[in-house]
N, C-alpha and C positions, 0 to 999 in steps of 0.2 A: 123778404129773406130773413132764416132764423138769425139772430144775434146768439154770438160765438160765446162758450164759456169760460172765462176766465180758468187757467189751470192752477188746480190745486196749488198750496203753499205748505209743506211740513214745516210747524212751528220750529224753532231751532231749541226748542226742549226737549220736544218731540224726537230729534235728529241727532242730535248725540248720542242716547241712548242705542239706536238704531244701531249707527256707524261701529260704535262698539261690541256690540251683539256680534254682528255679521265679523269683523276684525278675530274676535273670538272662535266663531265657529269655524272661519277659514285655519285658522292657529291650529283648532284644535282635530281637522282634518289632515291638516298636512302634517302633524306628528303621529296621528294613526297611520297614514300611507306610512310612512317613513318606518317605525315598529313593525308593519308587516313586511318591509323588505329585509329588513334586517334580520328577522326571526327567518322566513326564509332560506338566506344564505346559510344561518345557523343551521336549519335542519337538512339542507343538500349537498351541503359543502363544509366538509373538514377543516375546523382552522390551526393552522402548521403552527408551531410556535418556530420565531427568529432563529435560525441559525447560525453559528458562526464558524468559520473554519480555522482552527487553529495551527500553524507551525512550531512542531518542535526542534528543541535546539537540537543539534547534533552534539552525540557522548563522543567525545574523543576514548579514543580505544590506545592501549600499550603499545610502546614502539615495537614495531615488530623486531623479533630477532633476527641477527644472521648466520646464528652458530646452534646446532643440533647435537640429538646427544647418539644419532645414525649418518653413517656415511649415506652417498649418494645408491652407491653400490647397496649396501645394507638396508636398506629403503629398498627397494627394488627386489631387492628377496624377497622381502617380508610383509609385501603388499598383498593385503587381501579386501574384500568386502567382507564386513563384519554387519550383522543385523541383530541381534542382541546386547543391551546395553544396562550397563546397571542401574540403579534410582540417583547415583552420584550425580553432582551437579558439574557443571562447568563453571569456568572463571575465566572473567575479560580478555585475560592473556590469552587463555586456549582457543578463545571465539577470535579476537582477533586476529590470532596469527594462522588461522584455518584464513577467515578472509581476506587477509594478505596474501596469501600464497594463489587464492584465485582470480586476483585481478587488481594485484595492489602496486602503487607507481613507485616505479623503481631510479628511474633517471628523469634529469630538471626537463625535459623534453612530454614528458609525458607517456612514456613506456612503462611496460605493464608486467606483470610476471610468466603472464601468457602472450604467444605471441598474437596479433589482428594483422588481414591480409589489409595494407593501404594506414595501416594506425586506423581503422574508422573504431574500432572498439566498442562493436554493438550490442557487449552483454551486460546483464545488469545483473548482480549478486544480493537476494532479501536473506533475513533472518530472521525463522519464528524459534522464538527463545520462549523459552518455557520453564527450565531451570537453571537461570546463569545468577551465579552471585552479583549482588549490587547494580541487576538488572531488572526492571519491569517486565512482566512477559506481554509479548507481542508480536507485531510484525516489525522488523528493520529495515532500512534499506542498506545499503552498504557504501557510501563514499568516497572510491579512493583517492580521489583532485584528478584536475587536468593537467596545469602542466609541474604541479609540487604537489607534492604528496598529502593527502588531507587524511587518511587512513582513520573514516570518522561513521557512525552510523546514524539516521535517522529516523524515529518512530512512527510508523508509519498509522499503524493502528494499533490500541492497548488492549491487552487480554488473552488469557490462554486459548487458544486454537488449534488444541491438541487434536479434539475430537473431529473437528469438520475437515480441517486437513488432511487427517489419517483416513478419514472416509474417502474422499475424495480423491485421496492419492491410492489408497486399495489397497495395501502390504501392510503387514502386522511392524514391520522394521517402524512406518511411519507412526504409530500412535504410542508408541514408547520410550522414545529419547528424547534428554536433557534439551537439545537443539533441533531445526531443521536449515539447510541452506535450502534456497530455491534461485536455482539460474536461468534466467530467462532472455531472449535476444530480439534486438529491433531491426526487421529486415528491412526498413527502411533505411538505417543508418548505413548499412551495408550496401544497397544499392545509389544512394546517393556517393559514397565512394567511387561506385564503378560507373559515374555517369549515368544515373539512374538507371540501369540494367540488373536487374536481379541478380541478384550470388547468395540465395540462400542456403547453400550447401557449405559456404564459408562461415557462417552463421551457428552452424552446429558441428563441425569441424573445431570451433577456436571455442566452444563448449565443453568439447571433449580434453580438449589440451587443458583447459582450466580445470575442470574433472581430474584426470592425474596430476595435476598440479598438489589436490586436495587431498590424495590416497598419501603423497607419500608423504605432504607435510601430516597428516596424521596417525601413522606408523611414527615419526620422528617426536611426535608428541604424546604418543603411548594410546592413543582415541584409536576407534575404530566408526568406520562408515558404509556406506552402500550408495550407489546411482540408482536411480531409481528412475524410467522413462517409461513405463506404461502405465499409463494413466489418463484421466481428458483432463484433458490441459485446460477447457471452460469450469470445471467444477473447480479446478485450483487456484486459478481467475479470481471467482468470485468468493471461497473461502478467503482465499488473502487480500482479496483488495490489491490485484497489481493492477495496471494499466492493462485495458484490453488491446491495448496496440503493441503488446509485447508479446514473445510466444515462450510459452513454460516448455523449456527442454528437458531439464533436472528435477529432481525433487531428492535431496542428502541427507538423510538423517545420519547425525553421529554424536559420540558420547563416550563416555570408558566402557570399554566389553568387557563380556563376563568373560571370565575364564573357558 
């Protein structure tokens, strides 16, 4: 029977060197794999930078007044839709007291200037200001508290939005004044008043009341305005950045008229 041969022995000189080699070239494999994943990603996939979302403060707006320089009656003459507007600017008081008068809290209960069927109070009042004194241009939202009065707006988004509004909205009235309102309503809020059953005809009903609300506080303020409802309501959406869970009923431009 042959005799078996003893199995080799690497010197331990020999075996260092080795152990290191191979340590090495595994290292230096698994930082190649790793460089091509990463390149990769780089070349298929867009890398976002962080975003953050910021809250801005709410501008407290001028107490509204209670005294006009037009009767109720005189007002009501002299109501017109006015689409032509001068280059003049507006000021806090005259923005203000326009969005007071369409949905601003009048008693500690939380009552409105407009009436809502149930108090459900499902409209919401933005502001693209474009030329207001001691204002940024942008989009607002409008404030007025629940059950005290906060009569405050918040910047929704900065920058003039003259052009894509006015596009979007389709009327030359839109791409040329100081101001725009935009009134919007959540048929949801409206339907959970009535037991989840739809009333969206109350919805644009208590729209419209805010609407004269807004003609006459604006004869009494010497502004002129216009309603303005034909329009897609998704192109105004996404120019302004509302919620798309709201429905754009309005679109108001107003300002000083020409003569």
């Amino acid at each position: 029977m042959p005799k078996k041969s003893a199995p080799k022995v690497i010197p331990a000189g020999r075996l260092v060197p080795l152990l290191a080699t191979a340590f090495i070239l595994a290292l230096s494999i698994f930082a190649y794999v790793t460089w091509l994943k990463s390149e990769s990603v780089k070349r298929g996939k867009k890398v976002e930078a962080p975003t953050t979302i910021e809250v801005a403060t709410p501008v407290n707006l001028p107490k509204p007044s209670l005294t006009g320089r037009l009767s109720l009656e005189a007002a009501l003459q002299a109501r017109r839709s006015r689409r032509d507007f001068t280059s003049d600017a507006l000021n806090l008081r005259q923005v203000g007291q326009m969005l007071w008068s369409a949905q601003g809290v009048t008693v500690d209960w939380g009552g409105r200037t407009a009436p809502s069927a149930k108090s459900a109070y499902p409209l919401t009042v933005y502001l693209a200001a474009y030329n207001v004194v001691d204002l940024a241009p942008g989009i607002y939202k409008y404030l007025p508290g629940k059950l005290e009065a906060a009569h405050q707006i918040q910047l929704l988004k900065k920058g003039d939005f003259r052009v894509s509004l006015g596009e979007a909205i389709g009327q030359n009235a839109a791409t040329n004044p100081p101001a725009l309102l935009i009134i919007t309503g959540d048929m949801e809020i409206m339907a959970k008043a009535f037991d989840n059953v739809r009333r969206d005809n109350n919805v644009y009903l208590e729209a419209g009341h805010a609407a004269q609300n807004l003609y006459l506080e604006a004869e009494s303020l010497k502004l002129g305005m216009v309603t303005i409802a034909g329009f897609d309501g998704a192109e105004v959406v996404q120019a302004a950045g509302i919620p798309s869970s709201e429905t754009i009923i309005y679109a108001i431009p107003f300002g000083i008229p020409k003569p």
